[in-house]
C-alpha positions as CSV (number, residue, x, y, z in Angstrom):
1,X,0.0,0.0,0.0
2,X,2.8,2.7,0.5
3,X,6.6,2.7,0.2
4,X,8.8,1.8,3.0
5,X,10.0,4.5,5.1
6,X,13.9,4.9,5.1
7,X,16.1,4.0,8.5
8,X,18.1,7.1,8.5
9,X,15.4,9.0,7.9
10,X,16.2,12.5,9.3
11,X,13.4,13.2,11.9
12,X,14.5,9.9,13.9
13,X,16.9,12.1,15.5
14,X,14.4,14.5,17.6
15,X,12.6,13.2,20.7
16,X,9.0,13.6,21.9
17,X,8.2,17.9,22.6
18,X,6.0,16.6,25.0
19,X,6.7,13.3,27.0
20,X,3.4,10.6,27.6
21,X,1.9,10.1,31.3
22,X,2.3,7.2,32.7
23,X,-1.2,5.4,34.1
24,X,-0.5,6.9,37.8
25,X,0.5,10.3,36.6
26,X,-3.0,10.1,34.2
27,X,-5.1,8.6,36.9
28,X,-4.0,11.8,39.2
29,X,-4.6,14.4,36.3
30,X,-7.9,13.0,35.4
31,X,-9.2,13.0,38.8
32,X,-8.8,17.0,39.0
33,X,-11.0,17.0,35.6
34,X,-14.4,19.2,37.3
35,X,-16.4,17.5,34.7
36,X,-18.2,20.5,33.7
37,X,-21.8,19.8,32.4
38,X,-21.5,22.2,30.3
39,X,-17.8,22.0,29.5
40,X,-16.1,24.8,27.1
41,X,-13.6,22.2,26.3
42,X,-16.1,20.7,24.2
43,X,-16.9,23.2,22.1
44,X,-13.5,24.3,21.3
45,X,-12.6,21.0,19.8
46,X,-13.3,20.8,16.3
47,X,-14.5,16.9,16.4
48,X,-16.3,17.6,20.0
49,X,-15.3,15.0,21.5
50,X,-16.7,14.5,25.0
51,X,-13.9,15.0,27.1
52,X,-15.3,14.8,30.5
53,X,-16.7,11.6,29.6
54,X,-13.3,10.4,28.6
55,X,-11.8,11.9,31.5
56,X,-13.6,10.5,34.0
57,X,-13.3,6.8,32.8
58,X,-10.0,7.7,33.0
59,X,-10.0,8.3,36.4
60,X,-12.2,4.7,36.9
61,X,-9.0,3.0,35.4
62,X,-11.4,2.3,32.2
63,X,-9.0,3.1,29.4
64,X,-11.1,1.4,26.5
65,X,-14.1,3.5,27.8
66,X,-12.2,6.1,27.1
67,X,-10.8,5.3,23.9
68,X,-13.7,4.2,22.4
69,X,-15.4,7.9,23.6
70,X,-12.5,9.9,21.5
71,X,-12.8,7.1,19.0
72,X,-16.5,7.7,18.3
73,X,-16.0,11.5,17.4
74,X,-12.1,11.7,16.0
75,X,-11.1,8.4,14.6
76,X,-7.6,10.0,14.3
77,X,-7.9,10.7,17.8
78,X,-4.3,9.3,18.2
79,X,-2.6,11.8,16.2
80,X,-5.0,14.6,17.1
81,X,-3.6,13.8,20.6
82,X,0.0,14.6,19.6
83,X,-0.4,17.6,17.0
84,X,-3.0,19.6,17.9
85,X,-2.8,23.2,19.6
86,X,-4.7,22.1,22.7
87,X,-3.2,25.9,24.4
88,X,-5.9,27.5,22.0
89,X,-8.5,24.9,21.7
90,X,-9.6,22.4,24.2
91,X,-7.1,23.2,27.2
92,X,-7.5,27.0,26.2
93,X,-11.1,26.9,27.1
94,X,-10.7,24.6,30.6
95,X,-12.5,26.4,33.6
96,X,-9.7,26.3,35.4
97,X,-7.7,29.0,33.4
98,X,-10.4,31.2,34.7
99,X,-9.3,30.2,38.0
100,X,-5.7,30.9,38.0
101,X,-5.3,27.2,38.1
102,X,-3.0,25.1,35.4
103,X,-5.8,23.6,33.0
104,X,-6.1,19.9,32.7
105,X,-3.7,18.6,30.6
106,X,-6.6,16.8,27.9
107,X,-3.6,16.3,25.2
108,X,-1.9,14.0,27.4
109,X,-5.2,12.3,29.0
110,X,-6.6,12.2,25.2
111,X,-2.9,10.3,24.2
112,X,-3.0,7.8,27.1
113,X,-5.7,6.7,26.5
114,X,-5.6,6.1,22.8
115,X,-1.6,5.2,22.7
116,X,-2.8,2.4,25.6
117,X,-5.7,1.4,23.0
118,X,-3.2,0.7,19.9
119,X,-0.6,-0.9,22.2
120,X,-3.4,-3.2,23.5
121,X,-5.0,-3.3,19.9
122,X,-8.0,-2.7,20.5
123,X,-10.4,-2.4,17.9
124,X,-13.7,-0.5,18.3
125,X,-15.5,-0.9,15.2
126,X,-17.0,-2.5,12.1
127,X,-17.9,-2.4,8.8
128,X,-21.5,-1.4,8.2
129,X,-23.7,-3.6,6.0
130,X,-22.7,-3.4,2.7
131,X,-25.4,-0.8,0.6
132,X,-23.6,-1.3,-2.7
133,X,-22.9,2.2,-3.4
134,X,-19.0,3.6,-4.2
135,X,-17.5,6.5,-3.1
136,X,-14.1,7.5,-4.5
137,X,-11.8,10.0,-2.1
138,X,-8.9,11.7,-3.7
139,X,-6.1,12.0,-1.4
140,X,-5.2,9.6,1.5
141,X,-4.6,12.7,3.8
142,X,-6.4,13.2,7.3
143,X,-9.9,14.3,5.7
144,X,-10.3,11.4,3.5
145,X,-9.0,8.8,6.0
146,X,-11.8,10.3,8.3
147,X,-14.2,10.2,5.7
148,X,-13.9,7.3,3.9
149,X,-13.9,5.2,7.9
150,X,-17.1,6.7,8.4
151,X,-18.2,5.6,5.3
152,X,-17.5,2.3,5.7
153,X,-19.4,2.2,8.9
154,X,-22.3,3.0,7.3
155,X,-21.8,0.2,4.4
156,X,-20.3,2.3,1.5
157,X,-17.6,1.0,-0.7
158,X,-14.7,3.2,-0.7
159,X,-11.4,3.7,-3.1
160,X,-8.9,6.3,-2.3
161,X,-6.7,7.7,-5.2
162,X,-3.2,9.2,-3.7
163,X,-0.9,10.3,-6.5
164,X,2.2,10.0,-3.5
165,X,3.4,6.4,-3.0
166,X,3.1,7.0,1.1
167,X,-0.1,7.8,2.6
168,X,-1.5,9.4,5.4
169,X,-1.2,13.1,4.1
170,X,0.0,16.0,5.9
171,X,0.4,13.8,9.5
172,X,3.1,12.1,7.2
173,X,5.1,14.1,5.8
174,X,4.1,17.8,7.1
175,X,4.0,17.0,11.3
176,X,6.9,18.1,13.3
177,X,8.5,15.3,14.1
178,X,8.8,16.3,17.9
179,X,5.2,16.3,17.9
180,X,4.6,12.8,15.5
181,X,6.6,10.6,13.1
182,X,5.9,9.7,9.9
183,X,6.2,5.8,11.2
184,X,3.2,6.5,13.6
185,X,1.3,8.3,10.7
186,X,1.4,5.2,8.8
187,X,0.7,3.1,11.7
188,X,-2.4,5.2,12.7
189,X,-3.6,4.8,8.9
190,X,-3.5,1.3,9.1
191,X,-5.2,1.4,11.8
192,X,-8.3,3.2,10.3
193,X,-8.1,1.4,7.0
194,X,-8.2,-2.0,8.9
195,X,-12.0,-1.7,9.2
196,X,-12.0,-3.3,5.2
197,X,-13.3,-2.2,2.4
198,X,-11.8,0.8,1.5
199,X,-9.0,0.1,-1.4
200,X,-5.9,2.9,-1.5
201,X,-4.8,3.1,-4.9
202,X,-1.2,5.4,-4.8
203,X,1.0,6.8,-7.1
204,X,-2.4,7.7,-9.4
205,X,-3.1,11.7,-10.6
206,X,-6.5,12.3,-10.5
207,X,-6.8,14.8,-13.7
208,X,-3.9,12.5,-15.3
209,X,-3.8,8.9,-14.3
210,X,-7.9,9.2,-14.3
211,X,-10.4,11.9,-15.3
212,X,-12.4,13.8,-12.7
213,X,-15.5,12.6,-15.2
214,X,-14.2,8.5,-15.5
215,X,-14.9,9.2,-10.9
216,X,-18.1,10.5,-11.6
217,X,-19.2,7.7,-13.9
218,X,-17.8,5.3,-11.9
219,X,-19.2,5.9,-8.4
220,X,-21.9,7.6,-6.3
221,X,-20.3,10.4,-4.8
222,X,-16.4,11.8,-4.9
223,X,-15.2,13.3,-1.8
224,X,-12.1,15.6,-2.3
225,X,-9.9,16.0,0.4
226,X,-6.4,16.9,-1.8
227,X,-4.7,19.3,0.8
228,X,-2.4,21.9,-0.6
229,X,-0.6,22.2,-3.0
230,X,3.9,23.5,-3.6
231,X,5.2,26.1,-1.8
232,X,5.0,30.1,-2.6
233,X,7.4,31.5,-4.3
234,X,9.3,35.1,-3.9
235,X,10.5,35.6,-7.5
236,X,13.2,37.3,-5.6
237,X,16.7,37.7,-7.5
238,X,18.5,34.4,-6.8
239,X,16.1,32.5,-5.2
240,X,17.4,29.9,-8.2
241,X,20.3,29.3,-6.1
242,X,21.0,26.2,-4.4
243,X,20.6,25.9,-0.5
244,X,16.9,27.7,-1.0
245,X,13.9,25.4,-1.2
246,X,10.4,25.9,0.3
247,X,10.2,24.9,3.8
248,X,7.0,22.5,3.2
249,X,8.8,20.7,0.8
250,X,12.2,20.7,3.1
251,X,9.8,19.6,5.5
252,X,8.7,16.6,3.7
253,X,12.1,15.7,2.8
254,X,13.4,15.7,6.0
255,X,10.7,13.5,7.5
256,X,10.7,10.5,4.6
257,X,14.3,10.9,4.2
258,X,17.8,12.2,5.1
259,X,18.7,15.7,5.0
260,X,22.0,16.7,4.8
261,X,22.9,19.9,6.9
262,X,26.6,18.7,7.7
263,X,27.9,22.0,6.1
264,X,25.6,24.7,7.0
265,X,26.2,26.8,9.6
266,X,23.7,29.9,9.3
267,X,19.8,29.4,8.1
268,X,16.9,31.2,7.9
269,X,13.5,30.8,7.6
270,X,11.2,33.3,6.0
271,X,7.5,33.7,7.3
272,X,5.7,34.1,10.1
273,X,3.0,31.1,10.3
274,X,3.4,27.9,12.2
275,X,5.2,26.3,8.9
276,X,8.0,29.0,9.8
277,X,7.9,27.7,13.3
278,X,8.3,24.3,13.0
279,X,10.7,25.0,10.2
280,X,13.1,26.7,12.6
281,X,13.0,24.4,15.4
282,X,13.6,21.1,12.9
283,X,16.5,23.2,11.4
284,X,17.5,23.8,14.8
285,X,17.2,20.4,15.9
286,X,19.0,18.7,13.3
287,X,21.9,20.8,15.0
288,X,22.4,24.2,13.0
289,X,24.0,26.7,15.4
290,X,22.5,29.8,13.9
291,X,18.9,29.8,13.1
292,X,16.7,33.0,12.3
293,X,13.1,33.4,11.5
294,X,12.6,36.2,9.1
295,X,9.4,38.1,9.1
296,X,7.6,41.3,8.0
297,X,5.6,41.7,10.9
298,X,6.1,42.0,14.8
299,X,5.3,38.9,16.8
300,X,2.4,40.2,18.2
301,X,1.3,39.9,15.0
302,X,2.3,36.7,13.8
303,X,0.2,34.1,12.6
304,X,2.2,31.1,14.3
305,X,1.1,30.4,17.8
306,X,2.5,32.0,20.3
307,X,3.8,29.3,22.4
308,X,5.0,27.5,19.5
309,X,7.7,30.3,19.3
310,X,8.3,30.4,23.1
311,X,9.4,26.8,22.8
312,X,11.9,28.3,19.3
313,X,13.3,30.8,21.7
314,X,14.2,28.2,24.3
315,X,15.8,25.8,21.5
316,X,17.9,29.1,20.4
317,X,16.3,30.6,17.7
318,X,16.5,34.0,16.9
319,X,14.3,36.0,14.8
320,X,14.5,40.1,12.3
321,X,11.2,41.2,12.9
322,X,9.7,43.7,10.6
323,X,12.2,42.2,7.7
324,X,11.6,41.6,4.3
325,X,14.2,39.9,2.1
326,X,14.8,41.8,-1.4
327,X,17.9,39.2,-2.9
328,X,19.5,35.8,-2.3
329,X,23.2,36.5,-3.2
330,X,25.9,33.9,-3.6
331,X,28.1,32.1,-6.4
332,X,26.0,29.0,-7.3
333,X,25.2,28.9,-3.7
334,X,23.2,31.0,-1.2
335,X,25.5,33.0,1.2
336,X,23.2,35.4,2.2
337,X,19.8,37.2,2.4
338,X,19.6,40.8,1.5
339,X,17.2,42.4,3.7
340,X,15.6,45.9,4.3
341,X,13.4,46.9,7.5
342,X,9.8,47.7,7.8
343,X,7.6,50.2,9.0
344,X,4.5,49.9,10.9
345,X,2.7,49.8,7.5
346,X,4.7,47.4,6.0
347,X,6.5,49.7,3.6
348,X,10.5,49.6,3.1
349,X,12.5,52.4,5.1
350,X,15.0,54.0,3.4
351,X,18.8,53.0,3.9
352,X,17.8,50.2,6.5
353,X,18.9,47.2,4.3
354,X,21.0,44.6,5.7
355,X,22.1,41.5,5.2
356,X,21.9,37.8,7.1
357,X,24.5,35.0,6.3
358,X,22.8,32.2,5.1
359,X,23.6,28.9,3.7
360,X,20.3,27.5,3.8
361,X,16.6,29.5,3.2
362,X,13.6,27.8,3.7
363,X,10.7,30.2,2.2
364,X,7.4,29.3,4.7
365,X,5.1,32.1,3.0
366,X,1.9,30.0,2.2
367,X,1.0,27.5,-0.4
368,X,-0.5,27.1,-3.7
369,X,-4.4,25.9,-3.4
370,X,-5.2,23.1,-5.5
371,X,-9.4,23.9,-6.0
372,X,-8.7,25.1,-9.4
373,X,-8.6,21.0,-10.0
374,X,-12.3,20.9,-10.3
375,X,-12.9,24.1,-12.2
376,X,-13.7,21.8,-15.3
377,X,-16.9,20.8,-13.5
378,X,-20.0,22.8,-13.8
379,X,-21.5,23.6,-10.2
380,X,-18.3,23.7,-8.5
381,X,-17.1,27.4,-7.5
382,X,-13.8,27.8,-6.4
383,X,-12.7,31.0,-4.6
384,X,-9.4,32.4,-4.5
385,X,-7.7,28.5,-5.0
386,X,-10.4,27.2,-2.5
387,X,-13.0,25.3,-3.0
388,X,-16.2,26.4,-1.6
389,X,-18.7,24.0,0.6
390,X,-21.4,23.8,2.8
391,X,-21.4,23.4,6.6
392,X,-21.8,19.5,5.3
393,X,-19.0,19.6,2.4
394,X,-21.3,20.0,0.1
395,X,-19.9,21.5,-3.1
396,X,-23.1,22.5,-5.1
397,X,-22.4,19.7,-7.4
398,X,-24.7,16.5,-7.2
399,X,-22.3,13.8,-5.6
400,X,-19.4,16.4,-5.3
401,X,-18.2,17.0,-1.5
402,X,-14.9,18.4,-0.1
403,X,-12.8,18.5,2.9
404,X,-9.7,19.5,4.6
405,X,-7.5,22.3,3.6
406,X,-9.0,22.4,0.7
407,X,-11.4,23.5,1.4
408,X,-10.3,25.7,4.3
409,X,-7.2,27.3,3.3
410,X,-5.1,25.1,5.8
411,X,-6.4,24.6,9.0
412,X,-5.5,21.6,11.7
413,X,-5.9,17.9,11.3
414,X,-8.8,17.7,13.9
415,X,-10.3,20.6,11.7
416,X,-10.0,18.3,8.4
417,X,-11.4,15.1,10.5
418,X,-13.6,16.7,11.0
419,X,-14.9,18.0,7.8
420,X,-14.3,14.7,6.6
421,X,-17.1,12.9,9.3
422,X,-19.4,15.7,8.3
423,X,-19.2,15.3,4.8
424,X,-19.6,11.2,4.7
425,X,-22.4,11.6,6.6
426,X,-23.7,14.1,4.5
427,X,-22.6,11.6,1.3
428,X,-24.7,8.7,3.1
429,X,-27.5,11.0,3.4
430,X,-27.3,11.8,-0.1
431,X,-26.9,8.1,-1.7
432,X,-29.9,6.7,0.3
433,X,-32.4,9.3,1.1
434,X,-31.9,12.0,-1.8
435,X,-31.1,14.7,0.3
436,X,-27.8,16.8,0.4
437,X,-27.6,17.2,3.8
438,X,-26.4,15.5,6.8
């Protein structure tokens, strides 16, 4: 089903951000849960999953309990557990910040409780009874994973089409890999696909390998959950050079296979988001000694979480705020970022330019979106590179749904499971009752 992933692989070398309770240590953080009735963790979780109800069978020493309550509303509860930003969702909204009081630490409960669940191997579910009806999902990300398992527990065939060779999508090959490796990506997708049924098909281009029309013909309803697309570019003088690459792309390398930073000694990361972030910290990991983040803003006004970069401060990392590179310069290789400072408005000032040394750039300023895909298909709008849905996925286009970052510009993975739950039920709705709505 996907290519094996390379020993020497470069993200092997970094160590968990964020080390797993043991059952004691759980037991004792569960049991200061208040189980609010009417608990704003809840609501802040994209999935809602009912985490005082997992909690508390936490704290009764009934781990499947609790696995089986993530599992019901965030079949990648696993990985959810390790990537998302709880500071700003769940754990951001626990009472007890209001109290002064260190929130409960749902992240950790949410991964003992699932990590104990594949280690035990349990398995919580079953395929539905078959209805004969075919769904095809292109991409084998987070959103169609989550999709096409609900699917199948409702009795729908499913085929996914990835044109990559390893699946699993952006918990693959775009996590930091102090937060996940790709190895647990792949084993979590196993995991979901072991319900049967659903066939993954990789190395196939839909719009190339197969038509967007030959899906239509051939089953009931497509569900696209494609991602992102390449990195931004500049089209800054000498951004040809060698030793400058896109960081999601760096990223990906990185994680699937060795990356060779024995001879740099100075990088810099341009952007301001949380691929910047993670892009600095890896760099920095992988043992770098001079790392910058270079952005045009302050960090106020960044769009990376906050205590993402607190964490890039600790590890060393340095950052030029208000900076905005104008040239790459060096002989065949980067050597240095020409830079000029900002003002409040974001406009160049005047005989402020200066340069970084730099023998490796990673540009993190967005990605292309990949919704112009579907523009041959009547019904489908696409706004600015994104394709445009319903609270249910729903494109406007009979059997057409969507999900993922695809849909939302590039959101988390709980955000794309989602949107990928909602939309198959949605699908199912639509296949045997008529309707387009969950």
């Amino acid at each position: 089903m996907t290519a094996p992933l390379p020993a020497t692989r470069s993200e092997t070398a970094f160590e968990d951000f964020k080390l797993p309770l043991v059952r004691d240590a759980a037991v004792a953080e569960a049991n200061r849960c208040l189980f609010c009735s009417d608990a704003p963790c809840v609501n802040a979780c994209p999935t809602h999953i009912d985490i005082p109800q997992f909690i508390r069978k936490i704290a009764t020493d009934n781990v499947r309990g609790s696995a089986k309550t993530i599992f019901d509303s965030n079949i990648l509860g696993m990985s959810c557990a390790r990537v998302c930003p709880v500071e700003v969702l769940c754990v951001g909204a626990c009472v007890y910040n209001d109290l002064e009081q260190p929130p409960i630490a749902i992240g950790k409960l949410q991964r003992y409780a699932t990590d104990t669940a594949f280690e035990k191997g349990w398995k919580f579910f079953e395929a539905g009874k078959p209805t004969g009806r075919k769904v095809a999902l292109i991409g084998a990300g987070p959103a169609s994973l989550a999709a096409a398992h609900e699917l199948r527990r409702l009795g729908h065939a499913c085929t996914i089409f990835e044109r990559r060779a390893t699946v699993g999508g952006l918990n693959t090959f775009g996590v930091a890999p102090y937060k996940m490796k790709a190895d647990r990506s792949l084993t979590e997708t196993e995991w979901v696909l072991s319900i049967g049924g659903i066939q993954v098909k990789t190395g196939v281009t839909v719009g190339k390998d197969v038509t967007l029309e030959q899906l239509e013909e051939d089953f009931d309803a497509v569900f696209v959950g494609v991602g992102l697309g390449a990195d931004s570019a500049l089209g800054l003088p000498g951004e040809n050079l060698q030793g400058v690459h896109g960081a999601v792309a760096w990223i990906e390398h990185m994680k699937l296979a060795k990356a060779d930073l024995s001879t740099v000694k100075h990088a810099v990361v341009v952007g301001g988001g949380n691929t910047a972030i993670d892009a600095v910290r890896e760099v920095r990991g992988l043992g770098v000694p001079s790392v910058t983040m270079l952005y045009r803003g302050t960090r106020e006004g960044m769009s990376g979480y906050q205590h993402e970069w607190d964490a890039a401060i600790q590890e060393g990392v340095t950052a030029a705020w208000q900076s905005l590179p104008i040239a790459f310069e060096g002989a065949g290789r980067v050597q240095r970022v020409k830079c000029v400072k900002l003002d409040a408005s974001k406009k160049p000032i005047a005989g402020t330019e200066f340069s970084i040394d730099a023998d490796l750039v990673l540009l993190a300023i967005g990605q292309a979106k990949l919704g112009a895909m579907l523009g041959s298909l009547a019904g489908i709008r696409v706004d600015k590179g994104v394709i445009a849905v319903d609270a249910h996925g729903f494109t406007g286009r009979a059997g057409w749904y969507a999900g993922g970052d695809c849909t939302n510009g590039g959101k988390e993975v709980v955000n794309a499971a989602a949107e990928g739950k909602a939309a198959a039920r949605a699908m199912h709705a639509a296949m045997t009752q008529g309707t387009t709505h969950a």
